[in-house]
mmJSON file of the N, C-alpha and C atoms, coordinates in Angstrom:
{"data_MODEL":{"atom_site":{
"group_PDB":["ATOM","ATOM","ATOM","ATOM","ATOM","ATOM","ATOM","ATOM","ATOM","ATOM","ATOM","ATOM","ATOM","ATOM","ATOM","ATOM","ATOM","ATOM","ATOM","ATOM","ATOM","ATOM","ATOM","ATOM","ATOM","ATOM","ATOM","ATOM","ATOM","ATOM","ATOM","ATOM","ATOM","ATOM","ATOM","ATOM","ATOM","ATOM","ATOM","ATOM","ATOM","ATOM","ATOM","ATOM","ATOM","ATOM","ATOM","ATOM","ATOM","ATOM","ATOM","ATOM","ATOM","ATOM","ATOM","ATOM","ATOM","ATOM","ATOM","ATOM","ATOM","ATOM","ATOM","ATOM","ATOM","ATOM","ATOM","ATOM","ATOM","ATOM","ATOM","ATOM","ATOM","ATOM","ATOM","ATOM","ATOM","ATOM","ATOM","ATOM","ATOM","ATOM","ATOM","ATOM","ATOM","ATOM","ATOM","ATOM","ATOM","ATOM","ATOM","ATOM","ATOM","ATOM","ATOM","ATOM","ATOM","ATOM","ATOM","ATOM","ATOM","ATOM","ATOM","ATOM","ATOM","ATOM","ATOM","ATOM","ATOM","ATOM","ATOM","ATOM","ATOM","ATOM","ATOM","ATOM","ATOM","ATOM","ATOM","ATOM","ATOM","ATOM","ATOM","ATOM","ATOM","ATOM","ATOM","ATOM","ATOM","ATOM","ATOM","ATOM","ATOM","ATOM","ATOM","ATOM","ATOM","ATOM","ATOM","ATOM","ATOM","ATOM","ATOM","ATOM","ATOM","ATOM","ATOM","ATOM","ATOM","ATOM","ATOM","ATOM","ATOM","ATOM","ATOM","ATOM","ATOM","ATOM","ATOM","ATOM","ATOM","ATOM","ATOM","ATOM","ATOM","ATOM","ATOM","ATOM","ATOM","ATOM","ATOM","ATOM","ATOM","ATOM","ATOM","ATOM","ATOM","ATOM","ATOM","ATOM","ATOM","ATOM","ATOM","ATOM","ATOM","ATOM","ATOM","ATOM","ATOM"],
"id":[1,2,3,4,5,6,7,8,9,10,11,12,13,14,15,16,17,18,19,20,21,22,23,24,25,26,27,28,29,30,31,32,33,34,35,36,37,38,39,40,41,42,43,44,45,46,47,48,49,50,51,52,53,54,55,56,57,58,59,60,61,62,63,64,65,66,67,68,69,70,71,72,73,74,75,76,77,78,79,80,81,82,83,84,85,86,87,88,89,90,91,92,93,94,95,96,97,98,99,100,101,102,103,104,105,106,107,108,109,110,111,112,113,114,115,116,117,118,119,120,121,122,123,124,125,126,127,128,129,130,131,132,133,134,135,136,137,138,139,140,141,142,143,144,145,146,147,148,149,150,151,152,153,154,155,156,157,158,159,160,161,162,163,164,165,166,167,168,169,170,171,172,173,174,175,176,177,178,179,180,181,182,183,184,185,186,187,188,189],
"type_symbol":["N","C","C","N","C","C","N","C","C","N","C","C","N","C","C","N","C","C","N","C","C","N","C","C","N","C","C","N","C","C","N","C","C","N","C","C","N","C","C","N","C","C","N","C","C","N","C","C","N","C","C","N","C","C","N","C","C","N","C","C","N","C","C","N","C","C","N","C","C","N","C","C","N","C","C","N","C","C","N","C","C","N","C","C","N","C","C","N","C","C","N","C","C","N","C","C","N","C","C","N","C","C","N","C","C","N","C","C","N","C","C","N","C","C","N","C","C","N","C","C","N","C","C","N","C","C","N","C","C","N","C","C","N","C","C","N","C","C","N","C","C","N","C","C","N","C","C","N","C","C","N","C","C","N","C","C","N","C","C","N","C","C","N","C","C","N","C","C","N","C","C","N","C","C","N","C","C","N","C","C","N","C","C","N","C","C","N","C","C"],
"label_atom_id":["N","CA","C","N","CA","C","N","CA","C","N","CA","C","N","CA","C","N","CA","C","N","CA","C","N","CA","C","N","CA","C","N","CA","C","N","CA","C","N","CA","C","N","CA","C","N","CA","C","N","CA","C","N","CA","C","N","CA","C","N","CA","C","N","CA","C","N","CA","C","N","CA","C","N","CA","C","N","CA","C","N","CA","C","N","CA","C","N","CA","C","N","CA","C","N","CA","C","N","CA","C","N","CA","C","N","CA","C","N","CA","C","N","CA","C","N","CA","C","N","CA","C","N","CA","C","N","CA","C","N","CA","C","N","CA","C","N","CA","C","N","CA","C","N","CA","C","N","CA","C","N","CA","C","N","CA","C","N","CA","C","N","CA","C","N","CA","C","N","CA","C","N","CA","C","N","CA","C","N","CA","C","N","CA","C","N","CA","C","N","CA","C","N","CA","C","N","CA","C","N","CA","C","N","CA","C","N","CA","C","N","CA","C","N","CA","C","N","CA","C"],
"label_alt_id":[null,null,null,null,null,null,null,null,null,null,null,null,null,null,null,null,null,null,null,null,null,null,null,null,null,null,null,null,null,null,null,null,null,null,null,null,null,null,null,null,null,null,null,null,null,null,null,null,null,null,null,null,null,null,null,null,null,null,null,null,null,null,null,null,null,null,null,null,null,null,null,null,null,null,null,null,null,null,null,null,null,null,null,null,null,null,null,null,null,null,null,null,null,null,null,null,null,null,null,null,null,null,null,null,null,null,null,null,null,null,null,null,null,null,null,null,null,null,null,null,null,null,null,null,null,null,null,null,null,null,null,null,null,null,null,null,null,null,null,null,null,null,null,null,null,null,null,null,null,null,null,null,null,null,null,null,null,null,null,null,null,null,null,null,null,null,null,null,null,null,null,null,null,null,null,null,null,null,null,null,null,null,null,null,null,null,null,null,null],
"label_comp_id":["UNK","UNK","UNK","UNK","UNK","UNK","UNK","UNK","UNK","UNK","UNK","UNK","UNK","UNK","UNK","UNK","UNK","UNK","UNK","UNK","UNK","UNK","UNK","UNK","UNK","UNK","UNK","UNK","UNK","UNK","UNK","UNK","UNK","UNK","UNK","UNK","UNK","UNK","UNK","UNK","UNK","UNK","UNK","UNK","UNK","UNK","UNK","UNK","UNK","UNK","UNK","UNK","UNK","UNK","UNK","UNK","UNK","UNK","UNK","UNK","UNK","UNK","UNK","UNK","UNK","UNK","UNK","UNK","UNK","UNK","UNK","UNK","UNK","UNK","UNK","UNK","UNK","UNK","UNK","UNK","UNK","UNK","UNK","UNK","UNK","UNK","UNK","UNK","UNK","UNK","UNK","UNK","UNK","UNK","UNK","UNK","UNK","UNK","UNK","UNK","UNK","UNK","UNK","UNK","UNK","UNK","UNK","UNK","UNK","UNK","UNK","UNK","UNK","UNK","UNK","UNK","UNK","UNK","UNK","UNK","UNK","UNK","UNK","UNK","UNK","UNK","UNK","UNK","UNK","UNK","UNK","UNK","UNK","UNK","UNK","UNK","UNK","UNK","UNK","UNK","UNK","UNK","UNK","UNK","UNK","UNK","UNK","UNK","UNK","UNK","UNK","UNK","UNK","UNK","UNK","UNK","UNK","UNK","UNK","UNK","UNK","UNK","UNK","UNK","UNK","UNK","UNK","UNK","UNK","UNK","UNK","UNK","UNK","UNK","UNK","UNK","UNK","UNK","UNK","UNK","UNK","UNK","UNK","UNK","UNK","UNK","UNK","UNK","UNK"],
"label_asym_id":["A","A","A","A","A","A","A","A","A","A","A","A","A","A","A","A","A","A","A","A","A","A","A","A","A","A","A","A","A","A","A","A","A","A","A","A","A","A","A","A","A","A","A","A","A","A","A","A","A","A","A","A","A","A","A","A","A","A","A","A","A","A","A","A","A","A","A","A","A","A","A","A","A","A","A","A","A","A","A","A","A","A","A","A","A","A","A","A","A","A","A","A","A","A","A","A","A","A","A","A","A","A","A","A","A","A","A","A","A","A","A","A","A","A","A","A","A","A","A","A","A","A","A","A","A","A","A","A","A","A","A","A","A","A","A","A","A","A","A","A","A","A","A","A","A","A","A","A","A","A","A","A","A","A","A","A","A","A","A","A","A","A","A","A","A","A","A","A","A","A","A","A","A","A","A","A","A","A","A","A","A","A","A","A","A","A","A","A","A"],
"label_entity_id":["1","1","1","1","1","1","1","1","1","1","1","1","1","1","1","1","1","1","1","1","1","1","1","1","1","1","1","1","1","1","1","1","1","1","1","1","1","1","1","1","1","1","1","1","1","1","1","1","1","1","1","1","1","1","1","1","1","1","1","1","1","1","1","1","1","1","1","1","1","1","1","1","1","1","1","1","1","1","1","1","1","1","1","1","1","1","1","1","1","1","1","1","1","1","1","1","1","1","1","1","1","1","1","1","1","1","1","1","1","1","1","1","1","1","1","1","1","1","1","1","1","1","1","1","1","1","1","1","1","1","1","1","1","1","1","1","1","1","1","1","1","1","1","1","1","1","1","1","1","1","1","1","1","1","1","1","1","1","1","1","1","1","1","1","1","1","1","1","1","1","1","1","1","1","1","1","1","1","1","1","1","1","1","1","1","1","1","1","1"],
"label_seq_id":[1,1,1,2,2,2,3,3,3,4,4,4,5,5,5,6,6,6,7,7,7,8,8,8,9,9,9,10,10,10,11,11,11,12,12,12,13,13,13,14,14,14,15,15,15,16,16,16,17,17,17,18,18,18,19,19,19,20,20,20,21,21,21,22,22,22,23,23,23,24,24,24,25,25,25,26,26,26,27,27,27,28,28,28,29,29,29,30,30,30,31,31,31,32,32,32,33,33,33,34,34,34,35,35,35,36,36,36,37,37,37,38,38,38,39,39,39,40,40,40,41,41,41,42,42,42,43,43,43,44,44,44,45,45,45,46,46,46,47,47,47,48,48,48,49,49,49,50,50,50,51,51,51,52,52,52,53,53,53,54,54,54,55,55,55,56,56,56,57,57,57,58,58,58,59,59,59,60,60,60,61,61,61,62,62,62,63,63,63],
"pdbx_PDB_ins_code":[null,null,null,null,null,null,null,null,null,null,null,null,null,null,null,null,null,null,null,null,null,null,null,null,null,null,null,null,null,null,null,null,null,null,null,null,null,null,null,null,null,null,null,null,null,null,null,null,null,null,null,null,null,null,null,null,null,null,null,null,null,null,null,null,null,null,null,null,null,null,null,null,null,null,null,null,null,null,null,null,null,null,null,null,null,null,null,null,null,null,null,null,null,null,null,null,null,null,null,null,null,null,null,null,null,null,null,null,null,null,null,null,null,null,null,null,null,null,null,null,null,null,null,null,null,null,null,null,null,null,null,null,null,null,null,null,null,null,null,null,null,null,null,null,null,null,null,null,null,null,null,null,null,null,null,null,null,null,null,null,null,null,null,null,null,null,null,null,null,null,null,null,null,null,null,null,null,null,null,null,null,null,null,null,null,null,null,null,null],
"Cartn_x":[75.139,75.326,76.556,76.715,77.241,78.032,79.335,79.541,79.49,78.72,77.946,79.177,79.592,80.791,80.299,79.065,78.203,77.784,78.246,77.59,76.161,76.631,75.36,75.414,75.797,75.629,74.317,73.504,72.322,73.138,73.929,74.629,76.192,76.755,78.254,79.11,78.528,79.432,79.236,77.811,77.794,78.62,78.814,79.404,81.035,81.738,82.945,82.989,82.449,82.301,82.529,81.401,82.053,83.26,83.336,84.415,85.915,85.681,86.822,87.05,85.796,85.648,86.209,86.236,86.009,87.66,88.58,90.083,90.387,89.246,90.101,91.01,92.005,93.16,93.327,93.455,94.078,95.441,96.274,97.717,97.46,98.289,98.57,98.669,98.801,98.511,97.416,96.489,95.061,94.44,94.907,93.924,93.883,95.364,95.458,94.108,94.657,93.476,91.942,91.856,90.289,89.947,90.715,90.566,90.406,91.349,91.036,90.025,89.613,88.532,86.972,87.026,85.925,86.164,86.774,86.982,86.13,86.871,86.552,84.641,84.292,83.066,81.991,82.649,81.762,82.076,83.206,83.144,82.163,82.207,81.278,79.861,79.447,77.71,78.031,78.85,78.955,78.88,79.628,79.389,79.615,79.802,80.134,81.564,81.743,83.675,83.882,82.888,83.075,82.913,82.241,82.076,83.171,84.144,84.906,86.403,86.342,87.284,87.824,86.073,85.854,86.414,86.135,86.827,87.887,88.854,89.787,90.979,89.997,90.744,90.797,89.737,89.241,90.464,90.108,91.087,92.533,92.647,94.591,94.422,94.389,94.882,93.687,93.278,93.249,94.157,93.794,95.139,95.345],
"Cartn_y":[100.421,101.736,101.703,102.661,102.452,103.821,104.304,105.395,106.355,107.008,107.986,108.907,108.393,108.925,110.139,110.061,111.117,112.441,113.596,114.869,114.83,114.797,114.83,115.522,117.033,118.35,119.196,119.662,120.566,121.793,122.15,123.548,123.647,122.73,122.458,123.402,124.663,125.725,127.035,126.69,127.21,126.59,125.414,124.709,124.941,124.969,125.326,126.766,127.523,128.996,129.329,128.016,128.13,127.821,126.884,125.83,126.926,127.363,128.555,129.659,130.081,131.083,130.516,129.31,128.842,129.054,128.5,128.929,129.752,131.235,132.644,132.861,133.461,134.071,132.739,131.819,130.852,130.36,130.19,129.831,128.439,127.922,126.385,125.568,125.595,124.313,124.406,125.652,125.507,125.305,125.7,124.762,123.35,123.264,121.545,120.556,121.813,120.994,120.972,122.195,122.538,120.988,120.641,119.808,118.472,118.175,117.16,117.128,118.008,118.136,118.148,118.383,118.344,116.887,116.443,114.887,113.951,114.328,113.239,113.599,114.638,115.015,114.41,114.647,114.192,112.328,111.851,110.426,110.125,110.921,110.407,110.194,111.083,111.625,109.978,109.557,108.473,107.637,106.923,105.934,104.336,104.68,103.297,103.168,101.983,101.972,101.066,100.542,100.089,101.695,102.285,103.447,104.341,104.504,105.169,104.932,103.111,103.494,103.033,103.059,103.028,104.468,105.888,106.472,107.361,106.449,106.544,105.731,104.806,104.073,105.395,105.165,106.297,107.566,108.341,109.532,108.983,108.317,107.994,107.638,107.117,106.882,107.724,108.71,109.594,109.984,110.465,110.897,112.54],
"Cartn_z":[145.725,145.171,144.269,142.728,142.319,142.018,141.902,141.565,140.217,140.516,139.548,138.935,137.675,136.82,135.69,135.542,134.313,135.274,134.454,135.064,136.138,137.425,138.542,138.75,138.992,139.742,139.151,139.854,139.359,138.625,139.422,138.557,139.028,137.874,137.652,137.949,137.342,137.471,138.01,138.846,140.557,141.422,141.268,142.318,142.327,140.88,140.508,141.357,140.475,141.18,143.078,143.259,145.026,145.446,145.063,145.529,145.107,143.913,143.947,144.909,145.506,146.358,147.628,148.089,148.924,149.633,148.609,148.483,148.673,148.341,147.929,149.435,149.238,150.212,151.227,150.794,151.66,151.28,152.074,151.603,151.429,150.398,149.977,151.071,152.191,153.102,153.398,153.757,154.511,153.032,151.66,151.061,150.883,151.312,151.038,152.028,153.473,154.192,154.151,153.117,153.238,152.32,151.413,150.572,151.294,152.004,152.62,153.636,154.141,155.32,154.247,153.098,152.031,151.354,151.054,150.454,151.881,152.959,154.355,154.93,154.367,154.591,153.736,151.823,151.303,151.176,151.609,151.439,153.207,153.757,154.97,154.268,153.918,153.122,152.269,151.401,150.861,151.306,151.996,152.944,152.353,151.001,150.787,150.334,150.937,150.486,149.442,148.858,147.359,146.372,146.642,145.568,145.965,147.42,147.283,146.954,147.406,146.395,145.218,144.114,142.833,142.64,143.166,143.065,143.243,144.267,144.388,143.294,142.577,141.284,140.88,140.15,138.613,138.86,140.898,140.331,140.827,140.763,140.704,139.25,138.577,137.12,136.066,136.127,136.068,135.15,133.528,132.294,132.776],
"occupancy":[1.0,1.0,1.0,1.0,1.0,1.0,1.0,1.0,1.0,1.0,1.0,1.0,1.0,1.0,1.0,1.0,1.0,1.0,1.0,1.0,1.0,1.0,1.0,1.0,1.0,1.0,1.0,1.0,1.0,1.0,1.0,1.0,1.0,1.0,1.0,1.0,1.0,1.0,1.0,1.0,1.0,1.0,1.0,1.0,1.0,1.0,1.0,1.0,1.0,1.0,1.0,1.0,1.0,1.0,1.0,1.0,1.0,1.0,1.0,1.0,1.0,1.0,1.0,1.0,1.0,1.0,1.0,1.0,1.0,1.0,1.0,1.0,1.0,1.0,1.0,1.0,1.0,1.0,1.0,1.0,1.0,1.0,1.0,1.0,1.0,1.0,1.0,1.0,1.0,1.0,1.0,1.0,1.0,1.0,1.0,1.0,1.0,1.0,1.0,1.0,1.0,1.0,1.0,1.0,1.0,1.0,1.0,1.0,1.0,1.0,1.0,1.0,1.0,1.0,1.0,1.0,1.0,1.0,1.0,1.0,1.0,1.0,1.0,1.0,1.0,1.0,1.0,1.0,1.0,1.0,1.0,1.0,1.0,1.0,1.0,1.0,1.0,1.0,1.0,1.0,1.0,1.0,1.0,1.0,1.0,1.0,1.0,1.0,1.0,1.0,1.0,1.0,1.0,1.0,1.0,1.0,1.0,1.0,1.0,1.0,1.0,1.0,1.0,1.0,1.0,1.0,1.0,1.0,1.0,1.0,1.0,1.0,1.0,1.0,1.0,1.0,1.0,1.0,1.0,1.0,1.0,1.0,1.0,1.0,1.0,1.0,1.0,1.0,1.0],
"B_iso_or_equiv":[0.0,0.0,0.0,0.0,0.0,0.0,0.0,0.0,0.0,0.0,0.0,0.0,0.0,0.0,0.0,0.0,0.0,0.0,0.0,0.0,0.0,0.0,0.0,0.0,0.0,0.0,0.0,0.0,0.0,0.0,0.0,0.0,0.0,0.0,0.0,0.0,0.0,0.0,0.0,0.0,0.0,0.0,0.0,0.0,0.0,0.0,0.0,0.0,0.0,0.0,0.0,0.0,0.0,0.0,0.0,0.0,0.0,0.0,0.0,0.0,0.0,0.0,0.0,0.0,0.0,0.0,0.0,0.0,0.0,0.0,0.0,0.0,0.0,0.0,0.0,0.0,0.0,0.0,0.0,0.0,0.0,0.0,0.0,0.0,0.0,0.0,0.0,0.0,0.0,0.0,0.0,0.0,0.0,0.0,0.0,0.0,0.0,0.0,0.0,0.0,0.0,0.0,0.0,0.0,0.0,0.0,0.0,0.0,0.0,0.0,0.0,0.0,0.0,0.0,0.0,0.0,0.0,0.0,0.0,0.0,0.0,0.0,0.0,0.0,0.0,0.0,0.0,0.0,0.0,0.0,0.0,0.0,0.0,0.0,0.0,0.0,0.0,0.0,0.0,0.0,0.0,0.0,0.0,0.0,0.0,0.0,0.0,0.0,0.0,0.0,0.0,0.0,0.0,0.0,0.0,0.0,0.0,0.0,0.0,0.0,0.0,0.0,0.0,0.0,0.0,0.0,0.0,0.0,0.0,0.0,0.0,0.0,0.0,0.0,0.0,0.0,0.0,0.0,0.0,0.0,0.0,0.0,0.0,0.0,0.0,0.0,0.0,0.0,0.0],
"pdbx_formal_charge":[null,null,null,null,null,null,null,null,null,null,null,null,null,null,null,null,null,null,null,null,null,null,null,null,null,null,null,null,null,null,null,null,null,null,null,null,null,null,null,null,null,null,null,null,null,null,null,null,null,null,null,null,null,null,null,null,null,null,null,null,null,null,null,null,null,null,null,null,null,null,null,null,null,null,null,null,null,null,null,null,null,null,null,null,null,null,null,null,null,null,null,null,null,null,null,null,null,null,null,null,null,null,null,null,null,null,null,null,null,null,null,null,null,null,null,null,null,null,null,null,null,null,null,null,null,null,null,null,null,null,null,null,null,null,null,null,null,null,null,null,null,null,null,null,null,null,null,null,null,null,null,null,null,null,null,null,null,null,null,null,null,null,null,null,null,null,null,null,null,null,null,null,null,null,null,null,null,null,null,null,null,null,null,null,null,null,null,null,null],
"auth_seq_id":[1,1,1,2,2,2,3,3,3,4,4,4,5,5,5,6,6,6,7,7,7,8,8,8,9,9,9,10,10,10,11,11,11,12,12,12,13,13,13,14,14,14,15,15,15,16,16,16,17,17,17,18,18,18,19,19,19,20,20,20,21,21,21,22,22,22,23,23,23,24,24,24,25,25,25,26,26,26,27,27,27,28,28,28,29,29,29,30,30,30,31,31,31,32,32,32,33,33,33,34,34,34,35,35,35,36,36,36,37,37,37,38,38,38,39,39,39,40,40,40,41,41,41,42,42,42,43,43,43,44,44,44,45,45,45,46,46,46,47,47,47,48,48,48,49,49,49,50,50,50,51,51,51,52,52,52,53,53,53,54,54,54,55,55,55,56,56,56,57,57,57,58,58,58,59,59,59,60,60,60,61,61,61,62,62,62,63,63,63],
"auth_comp_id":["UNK","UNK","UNK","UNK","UNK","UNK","UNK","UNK","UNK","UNK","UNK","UNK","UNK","UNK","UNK","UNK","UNK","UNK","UNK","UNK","UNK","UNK","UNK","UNK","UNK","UNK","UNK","UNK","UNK","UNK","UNK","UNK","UNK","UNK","UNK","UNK","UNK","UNK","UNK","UNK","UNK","UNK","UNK","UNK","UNK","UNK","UNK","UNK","UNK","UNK","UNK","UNK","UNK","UNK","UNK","UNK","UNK","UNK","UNK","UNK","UNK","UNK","UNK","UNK","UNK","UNK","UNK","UNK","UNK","UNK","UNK","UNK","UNK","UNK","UNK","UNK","UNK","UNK","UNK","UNK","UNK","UNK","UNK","UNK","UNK","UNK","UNK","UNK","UNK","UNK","UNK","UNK","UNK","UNK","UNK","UNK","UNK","UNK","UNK","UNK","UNK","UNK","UNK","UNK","UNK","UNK","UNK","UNK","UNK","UNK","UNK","UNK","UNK","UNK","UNK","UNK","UNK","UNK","UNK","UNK","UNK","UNK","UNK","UNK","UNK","UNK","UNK","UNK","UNK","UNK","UNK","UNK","UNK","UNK","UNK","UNK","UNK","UNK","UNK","UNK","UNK","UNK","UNK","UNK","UNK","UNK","UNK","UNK","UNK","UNK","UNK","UNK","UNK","UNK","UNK","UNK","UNK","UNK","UNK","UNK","UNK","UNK","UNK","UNK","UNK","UNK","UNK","UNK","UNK","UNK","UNK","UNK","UNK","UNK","UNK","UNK","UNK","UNK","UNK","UNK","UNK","UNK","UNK","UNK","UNK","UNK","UNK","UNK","UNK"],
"auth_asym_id":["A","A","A","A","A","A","A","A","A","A","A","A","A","A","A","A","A","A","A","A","A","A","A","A","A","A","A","A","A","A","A","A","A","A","A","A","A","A","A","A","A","A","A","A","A","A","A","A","A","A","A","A","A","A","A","A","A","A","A","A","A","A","A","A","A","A","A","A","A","A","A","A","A","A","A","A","A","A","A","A","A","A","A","A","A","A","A","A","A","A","A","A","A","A","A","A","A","A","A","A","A","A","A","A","A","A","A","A","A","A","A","A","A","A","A","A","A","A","A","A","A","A","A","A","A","A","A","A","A","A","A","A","A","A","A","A","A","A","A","A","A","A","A","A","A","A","A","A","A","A","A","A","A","A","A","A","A","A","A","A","A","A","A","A","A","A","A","A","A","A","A","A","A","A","A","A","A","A","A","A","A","A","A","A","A","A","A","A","A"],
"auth_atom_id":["N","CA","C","N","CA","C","N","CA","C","N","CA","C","N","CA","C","N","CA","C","N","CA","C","N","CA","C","N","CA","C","N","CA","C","N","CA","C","N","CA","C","N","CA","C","N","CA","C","N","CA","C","N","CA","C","N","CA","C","N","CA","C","N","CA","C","N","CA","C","N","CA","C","N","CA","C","N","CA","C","N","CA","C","N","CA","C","N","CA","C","N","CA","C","N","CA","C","N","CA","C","N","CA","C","N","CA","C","N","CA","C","N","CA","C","N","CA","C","N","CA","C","N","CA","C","N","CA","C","N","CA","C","N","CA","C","N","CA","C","N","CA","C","N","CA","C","N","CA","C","N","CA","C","N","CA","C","N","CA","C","N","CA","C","N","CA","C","N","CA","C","N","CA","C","N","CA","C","N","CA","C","N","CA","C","N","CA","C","N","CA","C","N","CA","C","N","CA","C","N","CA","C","N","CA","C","N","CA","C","N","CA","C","N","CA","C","N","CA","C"],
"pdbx_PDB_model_num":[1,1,1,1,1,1,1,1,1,1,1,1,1,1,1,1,1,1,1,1,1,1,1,1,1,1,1,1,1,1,1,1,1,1,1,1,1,1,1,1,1,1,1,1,1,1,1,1,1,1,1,1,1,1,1,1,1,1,1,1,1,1,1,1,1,1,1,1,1,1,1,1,1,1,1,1,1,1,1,1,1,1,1,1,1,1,1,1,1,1,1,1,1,1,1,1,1,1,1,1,1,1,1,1,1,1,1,1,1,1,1,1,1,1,1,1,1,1,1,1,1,1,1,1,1,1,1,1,1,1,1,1,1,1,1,1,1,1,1,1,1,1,1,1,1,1,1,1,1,1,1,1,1,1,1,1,1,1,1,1,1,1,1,1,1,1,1,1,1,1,1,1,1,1,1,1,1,1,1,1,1,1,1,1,1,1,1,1,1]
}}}
């Protein structure tokens, strides 16, 4: 498996749209953690640790 870097979302900016909601009225640490409890969920669904951390390259150097 290889990590999929080109627009994959069915609806980009449904998903933006949630993911904003998702934050609403949370103070900066419980979003920090929602973030990390959503990173550790979707790298589970992933499952491969060559693709994760292909992108864990990509987002650290990251312009």
């Amino acid at each position: 498996m290889e990590l999929k870097a080109d627009l994959n979302l069915e609806a980009p900016d449904d998903f933006y749209q949630a993911l904003i909601e998702a934050h609403r009225d949370l103070s900066t640490d419980r979003s920090h953690a929602m973030n990390a409890r959503l990173v550790l969920l979707l790298s589970n669904h992933i499952g491969s640790m060559k693709v994760l951390q292909e992108a864990l390259d990509r987002a650290r150097n990251a312009a």
